[in-house]
C-alpha positions as CSV (number, residue, x, y, z in Angstrom):
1,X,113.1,93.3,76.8
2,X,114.6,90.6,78.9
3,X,117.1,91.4,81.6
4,X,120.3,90.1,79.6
5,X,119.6,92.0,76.8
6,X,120.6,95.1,78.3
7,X,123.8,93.9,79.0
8,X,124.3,92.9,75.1
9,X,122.6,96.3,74.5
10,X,125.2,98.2,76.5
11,X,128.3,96.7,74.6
12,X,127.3,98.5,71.5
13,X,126.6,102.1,73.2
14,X,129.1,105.0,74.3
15,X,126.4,106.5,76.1
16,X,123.1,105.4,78.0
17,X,119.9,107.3,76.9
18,X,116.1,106.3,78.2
19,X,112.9,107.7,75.9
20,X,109.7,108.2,77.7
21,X,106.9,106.7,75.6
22,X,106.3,111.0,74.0
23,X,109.4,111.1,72.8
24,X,111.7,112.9,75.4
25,X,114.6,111.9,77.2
26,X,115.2,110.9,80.7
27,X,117.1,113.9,81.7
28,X,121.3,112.9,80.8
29,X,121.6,113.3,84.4
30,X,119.5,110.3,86.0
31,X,120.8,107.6,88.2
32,X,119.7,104.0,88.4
33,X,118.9,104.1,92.6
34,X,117.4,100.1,92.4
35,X,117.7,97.0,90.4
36,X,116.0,94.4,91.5
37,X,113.5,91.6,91.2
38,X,110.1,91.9,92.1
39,X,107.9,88.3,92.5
40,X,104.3,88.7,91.9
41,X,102.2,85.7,93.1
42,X,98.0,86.1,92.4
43,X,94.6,84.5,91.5
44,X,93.4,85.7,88.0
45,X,89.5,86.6,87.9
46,X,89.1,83.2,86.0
47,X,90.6,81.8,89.6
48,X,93.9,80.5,88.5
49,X,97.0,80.9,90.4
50,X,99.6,82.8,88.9
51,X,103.1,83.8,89.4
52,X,105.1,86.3,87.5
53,X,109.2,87.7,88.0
54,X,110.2,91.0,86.6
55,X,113.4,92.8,87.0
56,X,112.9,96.5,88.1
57,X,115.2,99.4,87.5
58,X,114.4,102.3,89.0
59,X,115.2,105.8,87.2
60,X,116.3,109.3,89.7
61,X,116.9,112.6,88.3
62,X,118.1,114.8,91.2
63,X,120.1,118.3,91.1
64,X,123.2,116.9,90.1
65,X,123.0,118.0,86.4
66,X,127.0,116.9,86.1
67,X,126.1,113.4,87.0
68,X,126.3,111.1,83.8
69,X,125.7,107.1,84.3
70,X,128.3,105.7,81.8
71,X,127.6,102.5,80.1
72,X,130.8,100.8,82.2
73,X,128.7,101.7,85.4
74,X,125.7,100.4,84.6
75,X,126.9,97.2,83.5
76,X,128.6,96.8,86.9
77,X,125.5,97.9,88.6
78,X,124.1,94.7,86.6
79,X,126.2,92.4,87.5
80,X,126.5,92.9,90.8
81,X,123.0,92.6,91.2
82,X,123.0,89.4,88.9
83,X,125.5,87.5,91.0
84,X,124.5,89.5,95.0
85,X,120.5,89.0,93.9
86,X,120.7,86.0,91.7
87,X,118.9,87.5,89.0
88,X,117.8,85.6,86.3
89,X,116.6,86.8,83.2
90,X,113.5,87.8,83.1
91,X,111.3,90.7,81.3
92,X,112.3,94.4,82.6
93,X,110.2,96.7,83.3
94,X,111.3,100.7,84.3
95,X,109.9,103.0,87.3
96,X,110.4,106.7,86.8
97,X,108.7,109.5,88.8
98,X,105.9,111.6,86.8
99,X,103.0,112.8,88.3
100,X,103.5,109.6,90.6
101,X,105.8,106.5,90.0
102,X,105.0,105.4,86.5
103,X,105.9,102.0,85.5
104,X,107.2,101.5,82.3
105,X,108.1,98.3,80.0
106,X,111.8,98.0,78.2
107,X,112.4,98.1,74.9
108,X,116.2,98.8,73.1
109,X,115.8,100.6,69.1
110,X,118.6,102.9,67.9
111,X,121.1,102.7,70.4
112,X,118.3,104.2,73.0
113,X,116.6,102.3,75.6
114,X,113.0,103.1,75.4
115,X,110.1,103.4,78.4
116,X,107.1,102.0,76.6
117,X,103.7,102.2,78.5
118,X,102.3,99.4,79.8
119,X,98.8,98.0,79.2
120,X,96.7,96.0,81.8
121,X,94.6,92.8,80.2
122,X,92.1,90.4,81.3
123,X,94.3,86.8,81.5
124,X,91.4,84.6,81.6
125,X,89.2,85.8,78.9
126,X,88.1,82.6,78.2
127,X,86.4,82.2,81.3
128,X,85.2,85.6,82.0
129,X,83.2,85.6,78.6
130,X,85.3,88.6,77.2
131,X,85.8,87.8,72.9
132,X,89.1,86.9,71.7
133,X,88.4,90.2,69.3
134,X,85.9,92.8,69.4
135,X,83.0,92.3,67.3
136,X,82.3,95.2,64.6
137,X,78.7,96.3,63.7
138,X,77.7,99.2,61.3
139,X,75.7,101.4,63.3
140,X,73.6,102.7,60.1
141,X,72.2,99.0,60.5
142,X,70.4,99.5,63.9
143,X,67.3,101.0,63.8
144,X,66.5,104.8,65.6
145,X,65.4,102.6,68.0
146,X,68.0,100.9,69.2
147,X,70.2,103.7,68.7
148,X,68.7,105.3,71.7
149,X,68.2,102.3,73.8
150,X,71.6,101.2,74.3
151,X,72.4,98.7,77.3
152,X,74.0,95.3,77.7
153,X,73.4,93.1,74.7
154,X,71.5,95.4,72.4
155,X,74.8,95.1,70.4
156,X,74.9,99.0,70.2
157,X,78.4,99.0,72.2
């Protein structure tokens, strides 16, 4: 979800509500404690150079059950931090404690905002030899064989 859409999101809501990727809520009582941009700059394994801008929000539940982040709030919080930060719009992606910070991407369904989990991926397939799609074999076709001897290129994984 890119950074603006949450603002359009937020005009049609009376309430703002976050789903972890299982299903439950964000407790009602969270606070957004950081919006920002983060600026990645890196070499992929196929050695290109690479940049990539996300805007983080990060989520805080503390002991305040009374607190409630109203949609009014939250779109101030953004727009502040659009004209102070000069965001622009890029994709949004969520932190929220768990076991550890867990970093989530954005999506909006139902009038909720939803934490979707996030997938790493090779960026330069092509040059690292990894196949656009995994190739399918029927294991009844190997022999006994070669069902025991599995290693690189046997075509058994």
């Amino acid at each position: 979800m890119k950074f603006f859409d949450v603002l359009t999101a937020l005009e049609s809501l009376t309430e703002v509500k976050f789903v972890l990727p299982d299903g439950s809520e964000v407790p009602p009582h969270f606070h957004v404690t950081e919006v920002g941009q983060l600026d990645k700059k890196f070499i992929d394994c196929g050695g290109t150079l690479r940049t990539e801008s996300t805007i983080n929000f990060q989520l805080f539940t503390a002991e305040d059950y009374d607190h409630r982040l109203s949609c009014e709030k939250l779109k101030r919080i953004i727009e502040l931090s659009i004209d102070k930060l000069s965001l622009g719009n890029h994709e949004v992606e969520v932190e929220f404690q768990s076991e550890t910070i867990s970093v989530y991407d954005l999506a909006f369904a139902n009038g909720e905002f939803r934490l979707l989990a996030k997938q790493t991926d090779c960026l330069a397939k092509d040059k690292c030899g990894i196949p656009s799609h995994k190739p399918k074999i029927r294991l009844s076709a190997l022999s006994a064989k070669d069902q025991t001897t599995c290693g690189p290129g046997s075509g058994c994984c």
